[in-house]
C-alpha positions in Angstrom: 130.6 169.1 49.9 126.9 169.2 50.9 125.9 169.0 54.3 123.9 165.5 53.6 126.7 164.2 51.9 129.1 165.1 54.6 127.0 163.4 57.5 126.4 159.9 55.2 130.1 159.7 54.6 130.9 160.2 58.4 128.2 157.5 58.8 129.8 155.0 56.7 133.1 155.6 58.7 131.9 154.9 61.6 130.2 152.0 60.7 133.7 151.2 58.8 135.4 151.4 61.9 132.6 149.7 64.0 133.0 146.7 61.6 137.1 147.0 61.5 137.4 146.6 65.3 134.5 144.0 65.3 136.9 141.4 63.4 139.9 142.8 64.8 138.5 141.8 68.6 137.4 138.4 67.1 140.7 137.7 65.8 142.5 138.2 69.0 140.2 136.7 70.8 140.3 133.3 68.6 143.5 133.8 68.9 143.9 133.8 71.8 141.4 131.3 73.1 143.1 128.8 70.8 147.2 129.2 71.8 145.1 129.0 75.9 143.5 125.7 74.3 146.7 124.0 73.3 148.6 125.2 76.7 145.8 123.4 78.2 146.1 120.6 76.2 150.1 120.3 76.2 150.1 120.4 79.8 147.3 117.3 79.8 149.4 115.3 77.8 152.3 116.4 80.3 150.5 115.3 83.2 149.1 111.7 81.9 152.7 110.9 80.6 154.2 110.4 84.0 
Protein backbone atom coordinates (compact mmCIF):
# COMPACT_ATOMS: atom_id res chain seq x y z
CA UNK A 1 0.00 0.00 0.00
CA UNK A 2 1.27 3.46 -1.01
CA UNK A 3 2.09 5.91 1.54
CA UNK A 4 -0.82 8.40 0.10
CA UNK A 5 -3.18 5.78 -0.01
CA UNK A 6 -2.43 4.70 3.45
CA UNK A 7 -2.89 8.25 5.08
CA UNK A 8 -6.45 8.88 2.97
CA UNK A 9 -7.70 5.64 4.28
CA UNK A 10 -6.72 6.47 8.01
CA UNK A 11 -8.45 9.81 7.11
CA UNK A 12 -11.65 8.34 6.15
CA UNK A 13 -11.54 6.25 9.51
CA UNK A 14 -11.28 8.83 11.52
CA UNK A 15 -13.76 10.80 9.96
CA UNK A 16 -15.86 7.32 10.12
CA UNK A 17 -15.50 7.24 13.63
CA UNK A 18 -15.92 11.04 14.22
CA UNK A 19 -19.40 10.60 12.49
CA UNK A 20 -20.16 7.07 14.34
CA UNK A 21 -19.84 8.58 17.81
CA UNK A 22 -21.54 11.86 16.54
CA UNK A 23 -24.97 9.90 16.15
CA UNK A 24 -24.23 7.58 18.80
CA UNK A 25 -24.03 10.78 21.50
CA UNK A 26 -27.21 12.08 19.78
CA UNK A 27 -29.02 9.08 20.28
CA UNK A 28 -28.40 8.78 23.90
CA UNK A 29 -28.85 12.03 24.47
CA UNK A 30 -32.52 12.07 22.84
CA UNK A 31 -32.80 9.32 24.54
CA UNK A 32 -32.30 10.35 27.32
CA UNK A 33 -33.79 13.84 27.29
CA UNK A 34 -37.03 12.19 26.28
CA UNK A 35 -37.54 9.13 29.12
CA UNK A 36 -36.35 12.82 31.71
CA UNK A 37 -39.38 14.44 29.73
CA UNK A 38 -41.98 11.93 30.49
CA UNK A 39 -40.72 11.46 34.32
CA UNK A 40 -41.35 15.08 34.34
CA UNK A 41 -44.52 14.83 32.86
CA UNK A 42 -45.82 11.64 34.81
CA UNK A 43 -44.94 13.16 37.96
CA UNK A 44 -47.13 16.49 36.80
CA UNK A 45 -49.99 14.51 36.16
CA UNK A 46 -49.21 12.86 39.72
CA UNK A 47 -49.18 16.04 41.32
CA UNK A 48 -52.47 17.79 39.74
CA UNK A 49 -54.49 14.57 40.42
CA UNK A 50 -54.66 14.92 44.19
Amino acid sequence: MEPSAFIGSSIFLYIAAFIAVMVLGGYLTYHTTAKRKRQRKDKRDRDNLN
